[in-house]
C-alpha positions in Angstrom: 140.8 40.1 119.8 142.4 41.5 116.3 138.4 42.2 115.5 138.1 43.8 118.4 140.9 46.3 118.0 139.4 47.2 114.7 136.4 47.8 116.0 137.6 50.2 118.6 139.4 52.0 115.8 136.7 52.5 113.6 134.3 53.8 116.6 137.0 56.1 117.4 137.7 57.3 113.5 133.6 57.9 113.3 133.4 59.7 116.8 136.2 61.5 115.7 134.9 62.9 112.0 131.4 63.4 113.6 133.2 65.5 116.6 135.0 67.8 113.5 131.8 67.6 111.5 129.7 69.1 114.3 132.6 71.6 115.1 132.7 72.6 111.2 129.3 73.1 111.3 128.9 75.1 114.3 131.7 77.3 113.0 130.1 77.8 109.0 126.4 78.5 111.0 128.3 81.5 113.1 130.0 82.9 110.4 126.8 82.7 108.2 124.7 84.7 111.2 127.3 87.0 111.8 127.0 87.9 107.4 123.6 88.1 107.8 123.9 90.2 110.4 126.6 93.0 109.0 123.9 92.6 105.7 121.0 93.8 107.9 123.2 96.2 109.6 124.2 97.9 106.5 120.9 97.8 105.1 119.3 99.7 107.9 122.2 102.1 107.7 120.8 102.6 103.9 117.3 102.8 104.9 117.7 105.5 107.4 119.9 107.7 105.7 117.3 107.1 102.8 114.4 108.2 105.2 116.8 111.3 106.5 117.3 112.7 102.8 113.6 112.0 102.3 112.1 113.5 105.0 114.7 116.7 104.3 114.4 117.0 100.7 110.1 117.2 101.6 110.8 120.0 104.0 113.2 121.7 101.7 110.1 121.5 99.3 107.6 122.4 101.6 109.8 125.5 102.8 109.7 126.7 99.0 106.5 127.9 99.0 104.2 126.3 96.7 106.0 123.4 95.1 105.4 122.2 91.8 104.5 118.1 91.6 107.5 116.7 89.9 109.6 118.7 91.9 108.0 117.2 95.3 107.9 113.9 93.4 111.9 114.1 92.5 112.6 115.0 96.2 110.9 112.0 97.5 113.2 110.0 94.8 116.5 111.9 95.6 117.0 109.3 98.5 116.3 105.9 97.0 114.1 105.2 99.5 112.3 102.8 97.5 115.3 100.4 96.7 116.4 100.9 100.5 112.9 100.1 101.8 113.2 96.5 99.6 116.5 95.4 101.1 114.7 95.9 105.1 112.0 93.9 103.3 113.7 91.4 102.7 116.0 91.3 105.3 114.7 92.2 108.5 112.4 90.6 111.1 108.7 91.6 110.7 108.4 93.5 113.2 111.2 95.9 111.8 109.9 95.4 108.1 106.3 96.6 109.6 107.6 99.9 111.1 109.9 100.5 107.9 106.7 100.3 106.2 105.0 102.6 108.0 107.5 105.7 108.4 107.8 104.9 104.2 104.2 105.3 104.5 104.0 108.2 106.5 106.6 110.1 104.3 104.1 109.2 101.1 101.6 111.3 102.8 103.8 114.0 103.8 105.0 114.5 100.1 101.3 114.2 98.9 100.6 117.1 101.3 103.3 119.1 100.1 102.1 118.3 96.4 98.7 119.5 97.0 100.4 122.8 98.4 100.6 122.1 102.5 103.4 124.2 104.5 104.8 123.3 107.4 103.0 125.2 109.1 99.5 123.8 108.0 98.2 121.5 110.9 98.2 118.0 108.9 101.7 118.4 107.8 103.2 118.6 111.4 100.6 115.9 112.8 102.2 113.1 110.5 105.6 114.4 110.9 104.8 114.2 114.7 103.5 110.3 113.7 106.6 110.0 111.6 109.2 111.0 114.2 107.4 108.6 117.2 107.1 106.1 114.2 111.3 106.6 113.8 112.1 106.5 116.8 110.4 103.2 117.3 112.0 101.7 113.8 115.5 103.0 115.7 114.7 100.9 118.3 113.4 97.8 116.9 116.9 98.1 114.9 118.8 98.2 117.5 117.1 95.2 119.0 117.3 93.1 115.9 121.4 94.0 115.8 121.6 93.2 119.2 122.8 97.0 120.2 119.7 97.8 123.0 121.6 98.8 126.4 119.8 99.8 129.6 120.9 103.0 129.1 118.6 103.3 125.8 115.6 101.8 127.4 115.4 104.8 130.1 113.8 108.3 128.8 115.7 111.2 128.5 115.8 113.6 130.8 
């Protein structure tokens, strides 16, 4: 019976580091999502706020009149939208990496209007910045969905 007992005790000593194994596990995996998820969050904070000084510092240019290349060029700089765009890149879904691409995309053509002299007024400019605004609005949302953040309330149109 003495074999027995031992027995017993080592099933119990294996169930029982497997059990805290498992639990230790479980525990590293959450706290690894939830870093991933504050590094995504913080990196789509970037990105927009990259896009925003962007898409400003191109209408401040296109405002001026008729804007001199590196000037156009340095405002599309100012708001390290390049180094923001990598970090979505690399850290978002596709789906969110595609439509970061596309409203970086859609600013490149904005400033290469400006640089070849549009205003605002001129009838290309304001069709992409139509296509960029749509194109934000849907990178906001796919954002939102990736961090979880999506409410009913943002899925109905505004009235």
């Amino acid at each position: 019976m003495s074999w027995l007992a031992s027995v017993i005790a080592l099933a119990g000593a294996l169930i029982g580091a497997s059990i805290a194994w498992v639990s230790e596990r479980s525990r590293w995996r959450r706290e690894a999502d939830l870093k991933h998820l504050d590094l995504r969050r913080t990196a789509y904070a970037e990105y927009l706020a990259a896009l925003h000084a962007t898409s400003e510092g191109l209408r401040d240019a296109a405002e001026a009149g008729v804007p001199q290349p590196p000037d156009v060029r340095a405002a599309f700089r100012a708001g390290n939208l390049y180094a923001a765009r990598e970090q979505v890149e690399l850290l978002a879904p596709l789906v969110v990496a595609q439509t970061a691409k596309r409203a970086f995309r859609q600013l490149r053509t904005l400033r290469d209007l400006v640089t070849a002299g549009a205003s605002q007024e001129a009838q290309a400019y304001r069709q992409v910045l139509a296509e960029y605004q749509v194109t934000l609005d849907q990178l906001c949302h796919r954002m939102r969905e990736d961090l979880g953040t999506v409410s009913g309330r943002d899925l109905e149109p505004d009235t």
